[in-house]
NUKOLTOR-201317 format. One record per residue (C-alpha): residue number from 1; y, z, x. Coordinates in nm, 2 decimals, padded with zeros to 4 digits. Layout:
BEGIN
<marpa NUM,<Y,Z,X>>;
...
END
This chain:
BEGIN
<marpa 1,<10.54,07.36,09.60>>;
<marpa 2,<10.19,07.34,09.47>>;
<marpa 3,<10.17,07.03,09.49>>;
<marpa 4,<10.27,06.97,09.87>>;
<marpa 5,<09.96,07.26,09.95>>;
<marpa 6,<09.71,07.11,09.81>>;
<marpa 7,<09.82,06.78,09.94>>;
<marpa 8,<09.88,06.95,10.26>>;
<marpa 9,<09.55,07.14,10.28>>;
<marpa 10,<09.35,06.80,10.17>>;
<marpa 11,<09.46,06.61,10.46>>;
<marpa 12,<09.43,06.88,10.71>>;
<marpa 13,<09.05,06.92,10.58>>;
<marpa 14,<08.99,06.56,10.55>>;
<marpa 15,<09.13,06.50,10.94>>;
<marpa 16,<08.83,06.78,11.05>>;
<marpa 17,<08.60,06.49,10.95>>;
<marpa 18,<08.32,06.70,10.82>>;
<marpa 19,<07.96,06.63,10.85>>;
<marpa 20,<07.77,06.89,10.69>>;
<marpa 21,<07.44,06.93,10.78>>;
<marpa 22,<07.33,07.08,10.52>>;
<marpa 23,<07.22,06.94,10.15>>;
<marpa 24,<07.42,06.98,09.82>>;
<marpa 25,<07.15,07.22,09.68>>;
<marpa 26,<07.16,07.42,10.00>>;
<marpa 27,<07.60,07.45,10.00>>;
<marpa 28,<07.51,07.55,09.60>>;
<marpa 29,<07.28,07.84,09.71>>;
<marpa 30,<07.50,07.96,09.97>>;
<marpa 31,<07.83,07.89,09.72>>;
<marpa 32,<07.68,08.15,09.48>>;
<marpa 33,<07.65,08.41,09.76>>;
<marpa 34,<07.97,08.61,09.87>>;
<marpa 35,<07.75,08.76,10.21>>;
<marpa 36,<07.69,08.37,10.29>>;
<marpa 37,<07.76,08.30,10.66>>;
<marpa 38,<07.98,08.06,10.52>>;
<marpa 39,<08.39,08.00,10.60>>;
<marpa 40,<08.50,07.87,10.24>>;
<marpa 41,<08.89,07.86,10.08>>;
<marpa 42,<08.89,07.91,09.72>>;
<marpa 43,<09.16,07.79,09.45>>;
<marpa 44,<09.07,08.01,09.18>>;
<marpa 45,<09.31,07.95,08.84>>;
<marpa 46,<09.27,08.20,08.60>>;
<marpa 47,<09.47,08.16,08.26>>;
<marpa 48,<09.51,08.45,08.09>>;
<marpa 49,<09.58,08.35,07.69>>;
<marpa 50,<09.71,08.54,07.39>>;
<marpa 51,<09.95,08.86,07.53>>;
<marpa 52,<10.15,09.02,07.27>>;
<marpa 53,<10.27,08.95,06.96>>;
<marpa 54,<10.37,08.57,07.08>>;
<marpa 55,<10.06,08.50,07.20>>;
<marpa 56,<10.22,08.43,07.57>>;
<marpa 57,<09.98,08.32,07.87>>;
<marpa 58,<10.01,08.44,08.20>>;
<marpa 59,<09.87,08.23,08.50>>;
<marpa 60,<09.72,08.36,08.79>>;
<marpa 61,<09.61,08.14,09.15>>;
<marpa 62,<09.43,08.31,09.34>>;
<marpa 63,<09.40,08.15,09.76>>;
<marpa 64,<09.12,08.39,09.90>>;
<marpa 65,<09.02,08.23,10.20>>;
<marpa 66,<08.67,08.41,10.29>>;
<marpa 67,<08.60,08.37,10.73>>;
<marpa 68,<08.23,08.50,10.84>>;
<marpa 69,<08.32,08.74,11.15>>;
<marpa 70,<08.08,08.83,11.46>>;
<marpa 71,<07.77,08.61,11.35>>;
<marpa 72,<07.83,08.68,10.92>>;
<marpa 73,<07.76,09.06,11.04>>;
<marpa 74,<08.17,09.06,10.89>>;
<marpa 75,<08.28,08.88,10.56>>;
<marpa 76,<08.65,08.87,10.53>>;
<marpa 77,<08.81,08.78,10.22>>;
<marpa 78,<09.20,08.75,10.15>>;
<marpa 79,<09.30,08.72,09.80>>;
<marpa 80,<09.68,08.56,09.78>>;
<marpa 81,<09.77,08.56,09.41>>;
<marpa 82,<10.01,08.33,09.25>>;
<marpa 83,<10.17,08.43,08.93>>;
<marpa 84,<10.33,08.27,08.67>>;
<marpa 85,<10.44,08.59,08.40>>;
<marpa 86,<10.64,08.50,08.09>>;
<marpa 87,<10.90,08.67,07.92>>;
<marpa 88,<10.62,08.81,07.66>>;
<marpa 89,<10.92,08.91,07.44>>;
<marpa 90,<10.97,08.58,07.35>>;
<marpa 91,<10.80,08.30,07.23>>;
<marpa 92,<10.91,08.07,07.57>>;
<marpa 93,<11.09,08.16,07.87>>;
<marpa 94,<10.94,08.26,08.21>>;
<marpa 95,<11.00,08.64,08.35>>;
<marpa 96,<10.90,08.56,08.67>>;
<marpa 97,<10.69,08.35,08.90>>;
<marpa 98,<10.56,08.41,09.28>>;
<marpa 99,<10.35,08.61,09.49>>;
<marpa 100,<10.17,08.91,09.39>>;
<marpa 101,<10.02,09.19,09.56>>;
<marpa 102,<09.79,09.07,09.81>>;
<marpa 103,<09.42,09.19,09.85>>;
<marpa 104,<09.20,09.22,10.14>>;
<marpa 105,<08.85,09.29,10.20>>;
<marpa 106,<08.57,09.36,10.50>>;
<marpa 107,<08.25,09.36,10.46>>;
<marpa 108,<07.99,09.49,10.71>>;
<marpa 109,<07.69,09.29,10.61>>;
<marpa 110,<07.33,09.48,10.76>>;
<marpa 111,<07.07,09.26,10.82>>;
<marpa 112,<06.80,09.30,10.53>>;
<marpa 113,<06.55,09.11,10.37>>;
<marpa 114,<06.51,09.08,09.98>>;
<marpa 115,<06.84,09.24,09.87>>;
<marpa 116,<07.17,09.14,10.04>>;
<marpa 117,<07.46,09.40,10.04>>;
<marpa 118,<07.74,09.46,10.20>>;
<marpa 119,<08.04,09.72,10.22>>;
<marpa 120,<08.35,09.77,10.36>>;
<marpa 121,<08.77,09.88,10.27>>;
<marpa 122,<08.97,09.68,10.04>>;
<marpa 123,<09.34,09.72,10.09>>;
<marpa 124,<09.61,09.58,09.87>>;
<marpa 125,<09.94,09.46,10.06>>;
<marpa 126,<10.25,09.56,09.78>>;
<marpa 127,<10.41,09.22,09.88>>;
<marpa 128,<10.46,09.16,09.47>>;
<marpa 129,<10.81,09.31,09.42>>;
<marpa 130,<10.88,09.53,09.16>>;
<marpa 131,<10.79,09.26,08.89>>;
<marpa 132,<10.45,09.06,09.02>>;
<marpa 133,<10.37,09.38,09.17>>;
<marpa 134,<10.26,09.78,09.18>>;
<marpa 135,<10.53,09.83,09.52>>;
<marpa 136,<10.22,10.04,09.59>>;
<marpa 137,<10.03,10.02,09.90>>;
<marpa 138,<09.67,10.14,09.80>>;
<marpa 139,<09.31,10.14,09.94>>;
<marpa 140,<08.95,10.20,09.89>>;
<marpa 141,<08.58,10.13,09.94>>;
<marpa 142,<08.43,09.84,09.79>>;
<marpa 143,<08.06,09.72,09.80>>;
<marpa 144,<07.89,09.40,09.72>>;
<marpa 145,<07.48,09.36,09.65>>;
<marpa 146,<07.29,09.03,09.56>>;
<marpa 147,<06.91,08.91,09.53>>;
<marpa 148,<06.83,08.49,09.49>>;
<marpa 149,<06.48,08.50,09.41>>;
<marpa 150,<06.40,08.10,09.37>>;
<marpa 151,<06.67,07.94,09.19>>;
<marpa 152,<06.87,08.22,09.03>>;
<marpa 153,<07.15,08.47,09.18>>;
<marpa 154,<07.21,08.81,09.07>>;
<marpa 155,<07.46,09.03,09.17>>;
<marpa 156,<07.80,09.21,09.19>>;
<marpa 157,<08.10,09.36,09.35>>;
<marpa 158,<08.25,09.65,09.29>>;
<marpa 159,<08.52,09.86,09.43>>;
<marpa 160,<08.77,10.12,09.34>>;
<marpa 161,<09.14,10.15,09.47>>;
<marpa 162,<09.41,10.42,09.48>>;
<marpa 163,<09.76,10.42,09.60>>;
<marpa 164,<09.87,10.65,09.89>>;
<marpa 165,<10.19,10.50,10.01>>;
<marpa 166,<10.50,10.27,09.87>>;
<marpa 167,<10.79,10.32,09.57>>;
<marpa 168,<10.76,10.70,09.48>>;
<marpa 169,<10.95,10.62,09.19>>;
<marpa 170,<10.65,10.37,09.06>>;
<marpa 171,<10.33,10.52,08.92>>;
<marpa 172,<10.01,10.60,09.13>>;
<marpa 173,<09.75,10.35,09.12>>;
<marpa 174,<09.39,10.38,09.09>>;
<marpa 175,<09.20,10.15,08.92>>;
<marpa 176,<08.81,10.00,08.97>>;
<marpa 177,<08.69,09.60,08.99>>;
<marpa 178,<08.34,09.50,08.88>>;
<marpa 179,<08.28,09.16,08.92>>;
<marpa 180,<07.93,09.09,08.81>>;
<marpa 181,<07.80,08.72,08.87>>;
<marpa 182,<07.46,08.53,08.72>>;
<marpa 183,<07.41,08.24,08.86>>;
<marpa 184,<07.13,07.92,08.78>>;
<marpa 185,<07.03,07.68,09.00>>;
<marpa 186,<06.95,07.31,08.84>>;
<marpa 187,<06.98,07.11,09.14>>;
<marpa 188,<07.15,06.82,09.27>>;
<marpa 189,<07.43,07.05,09.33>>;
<marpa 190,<07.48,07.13,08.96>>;
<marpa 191,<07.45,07.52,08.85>>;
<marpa 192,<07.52,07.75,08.52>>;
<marpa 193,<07.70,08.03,08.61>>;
<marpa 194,<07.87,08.35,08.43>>;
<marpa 195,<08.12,08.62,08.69>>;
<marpa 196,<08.28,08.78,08.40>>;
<marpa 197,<08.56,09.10,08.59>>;
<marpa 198,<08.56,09.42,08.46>>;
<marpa 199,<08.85,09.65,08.49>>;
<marpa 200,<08.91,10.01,08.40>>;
<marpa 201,<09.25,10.13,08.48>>;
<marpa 202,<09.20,10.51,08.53>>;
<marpa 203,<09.56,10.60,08.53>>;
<marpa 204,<09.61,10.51,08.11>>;
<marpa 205,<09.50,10.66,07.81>>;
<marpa 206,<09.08,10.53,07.75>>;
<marpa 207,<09.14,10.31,07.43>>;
<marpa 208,<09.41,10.09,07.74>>;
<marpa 209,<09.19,10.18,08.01>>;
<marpa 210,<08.90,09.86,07.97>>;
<marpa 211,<08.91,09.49,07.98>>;
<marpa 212,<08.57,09.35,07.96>>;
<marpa 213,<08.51,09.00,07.95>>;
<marpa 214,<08.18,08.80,07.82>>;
<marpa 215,<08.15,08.44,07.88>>;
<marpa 216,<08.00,08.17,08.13>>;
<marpa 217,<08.05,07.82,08.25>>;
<marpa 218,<07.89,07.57,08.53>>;
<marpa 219,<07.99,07.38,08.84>>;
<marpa 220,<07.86,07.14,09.10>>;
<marpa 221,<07.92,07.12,09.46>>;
<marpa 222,<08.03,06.74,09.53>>;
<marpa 223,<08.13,06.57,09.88>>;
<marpa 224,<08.42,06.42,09.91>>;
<marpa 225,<08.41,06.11,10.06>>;
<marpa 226,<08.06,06.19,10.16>>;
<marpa 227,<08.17,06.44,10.40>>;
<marpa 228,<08.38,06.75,10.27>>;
<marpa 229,<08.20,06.97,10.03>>;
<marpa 230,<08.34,07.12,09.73>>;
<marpa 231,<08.24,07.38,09.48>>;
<marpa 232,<08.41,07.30,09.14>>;
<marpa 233,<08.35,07.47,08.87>>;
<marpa 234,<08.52,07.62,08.53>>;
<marpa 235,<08.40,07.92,08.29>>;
<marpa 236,<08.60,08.05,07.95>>;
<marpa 237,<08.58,08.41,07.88>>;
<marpa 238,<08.63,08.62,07.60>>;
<marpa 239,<08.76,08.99,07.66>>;
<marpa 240,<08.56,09.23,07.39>>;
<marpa 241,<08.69,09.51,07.45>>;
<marpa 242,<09.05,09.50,07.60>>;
<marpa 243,<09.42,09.71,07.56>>;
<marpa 244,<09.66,09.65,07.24>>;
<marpa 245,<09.84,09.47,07.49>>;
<marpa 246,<09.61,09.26,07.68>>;
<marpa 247,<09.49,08.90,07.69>>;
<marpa 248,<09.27,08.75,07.40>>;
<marpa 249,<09.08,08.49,07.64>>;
<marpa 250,<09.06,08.40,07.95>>;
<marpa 251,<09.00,08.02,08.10>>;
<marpa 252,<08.87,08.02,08.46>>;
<marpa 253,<08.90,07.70,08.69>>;
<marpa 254,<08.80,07.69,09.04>>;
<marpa 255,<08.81,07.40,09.40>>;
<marpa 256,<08.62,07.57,09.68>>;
<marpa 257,<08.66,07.37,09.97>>;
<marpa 258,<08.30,07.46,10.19>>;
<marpa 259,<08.30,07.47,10.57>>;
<marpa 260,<07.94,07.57,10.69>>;
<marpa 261,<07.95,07.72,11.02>>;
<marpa 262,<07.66,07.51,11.13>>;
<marpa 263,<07.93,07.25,11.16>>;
<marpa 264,<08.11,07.43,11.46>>;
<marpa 265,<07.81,07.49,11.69>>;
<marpa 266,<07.75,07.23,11.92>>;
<marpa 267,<07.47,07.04,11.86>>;
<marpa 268,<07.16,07.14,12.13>>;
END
C-alpha cells in the first residue's frame, strides 16, 4: 500500500511538470521555515528504537501536507500518522499497524519583519482506534516563532492539547509538543539541521512525564529531473531523559516534495 502512494503521488507530481522559479538555496531557505508561503507534502519516518525489555521499535509515517491559505496570511498543516506498533511483549510479532490519530493545525501568520510567528488551534481527530489511538477528541492553542538572520534558522513550535470529547471510559488527555529546530545554511541546497520534539505528558507521574531528545542531522533540497524540488533529509536522536518505558533512540528520515506558489501565478 505504501508502495502504490508513493508511486501514485510521484507520477501525479511529475505530470504537474514543475518549473520552479526559484533556486535550490532559495527552496532551502524557505524549506527550513514552517510560516513559508510555501504548499509542501512531507513524508516524515520516524523510527522509534529500543521499547521495553525486548528492545522493540515502533515506526511512525507521518503525511502532513502543509497548504498556504489567503496569501500565506493561513498555514495549514495536516499530520496523517502511519503506525507500525509491535507486540512489545515479545521479541517479534506486530500488535498492530494503521492510522493513528490525526492532527491538524492553523496558523494565522501577522505580517512582521525580523521575527516570524504565527498562532492558531490544533485539533486532534481520534481516528486511531482504541489501539493506534487516545479515542479522544482533544484541542488547544499552538504557536510557532522563527528569525533567519543570513544563513541560519532558529526557531520553534509549541503547543499544548487536552481532550474534551470521545471514549469516557479512556483517560483524559493533555499533553504539550515543543519542537525546537536549528537550522545551517551551506549552500547549493545542502544544510545541517537539528528539530529534536519534546514532550511532557501532564496526565503521568513526572519521572514518565518527559521525552527529550538531543541530536541533529542534514539534508539537501534536489530537483528531480530538473524540475520537482525535494527536501531530503535524515537526523538520529538520542532521548536523555525519557519514561522506564520509552524509546532509547530515535532515527528521523524525511522526502518533502516542494511546490512554490510562484509556480501557480500566471506569469505577467
Amino acid at each position: 500500500m505504501k508502495q502504490t502512494l508513493f508511486t501514485t503521488l510521484f507520477i501525479l507530481l511529475g505530470l504537474l511538470g514543475v518549473n520552479a522559479q526559484q533556486s535550490q538555496e532559495e527552496l532551502s531557505e524557505a524549506a527550513a521555515n514552517p510560516l513559508a508561503d510555501l504548499i509542501s507534502l512531507p513524508f516524515q519516518n520516524n523510527l522509534n528504537m529500543n521499547y521495553g525489555e525486548f528492545n522493540r521499535n515502533l515506526n511512525v509515517l507521518n503525511i502532513q501536507p502543509v497548504i498556504p491559505l489567503a496569501g500565506g496570511k493561513i498555514i495549514t498543516r495536516t499530520i496523517f500518522p502511519i503506525v507500525s506498533i509491535p507486540d512489545f511483549g515479545n521479541e517479534s510479532g506486530n500488535l498492530s499497524s494503521g492510522l493513528a490519530d490525526i492532527v491538524f493545525t492553523a496558523f494565522y501568520v501577522p505580517e512582521s519583519k525580523g521575527v516570524m510567528w504565527g498562532f492558531g488551534p490544533v485539533v486532534e481527530l481520534p481516528t486511531g482506534g482504541a489501539i493506534r489511538g487516545t479515542q479522544k477528541w482533544s484541542a488547544g492553542p499552538s504557536l510557532v516563532v522563527l528569525v533567519q538572520p543570513g544563513d541560519w534558522t532558529f526557531g520553534g513550535l509549541v503547543n499544548n492539547t487536552w481532550s474534551f470529547a470521545g471514549n469516557s471510559d479512556r483517560e483524559h488527555v493533555n499533553r504539550m509538543l515543543l519542537n525546537l529546530f536549528l537550522v545551517r545554511q551551506l549552500g547549493g541546497g545542502w544544510y545541517v539541521n537539528s528539530a529534536p520534539i519534546i514532550t511532557a505528558d501532564w496526565t503521568v507521574d513526572s519521572e514518565d512525564r518527559w521525552i527529550v531528545p538531543l541530536g541533529a542531522g542534514g539534508g539537501k533540497v534536489v530537483m528531480l529531473g530538473g524540475k520537482l524540488p525535494v527536501n531530503l533529509q535524515t537526523q538520529l536522536y538520542y532521548n536523555v531523559v525519557r519514561p522506564d518505558f520509552g524509546p532509547e533512540w530515535q532515527w528521523r528520515v524525511q522526502a518533502q516534495f516542494l511546490l512554490p506558489t510562484s509556480m501557480f501565478k500566471k506569469s505577467k
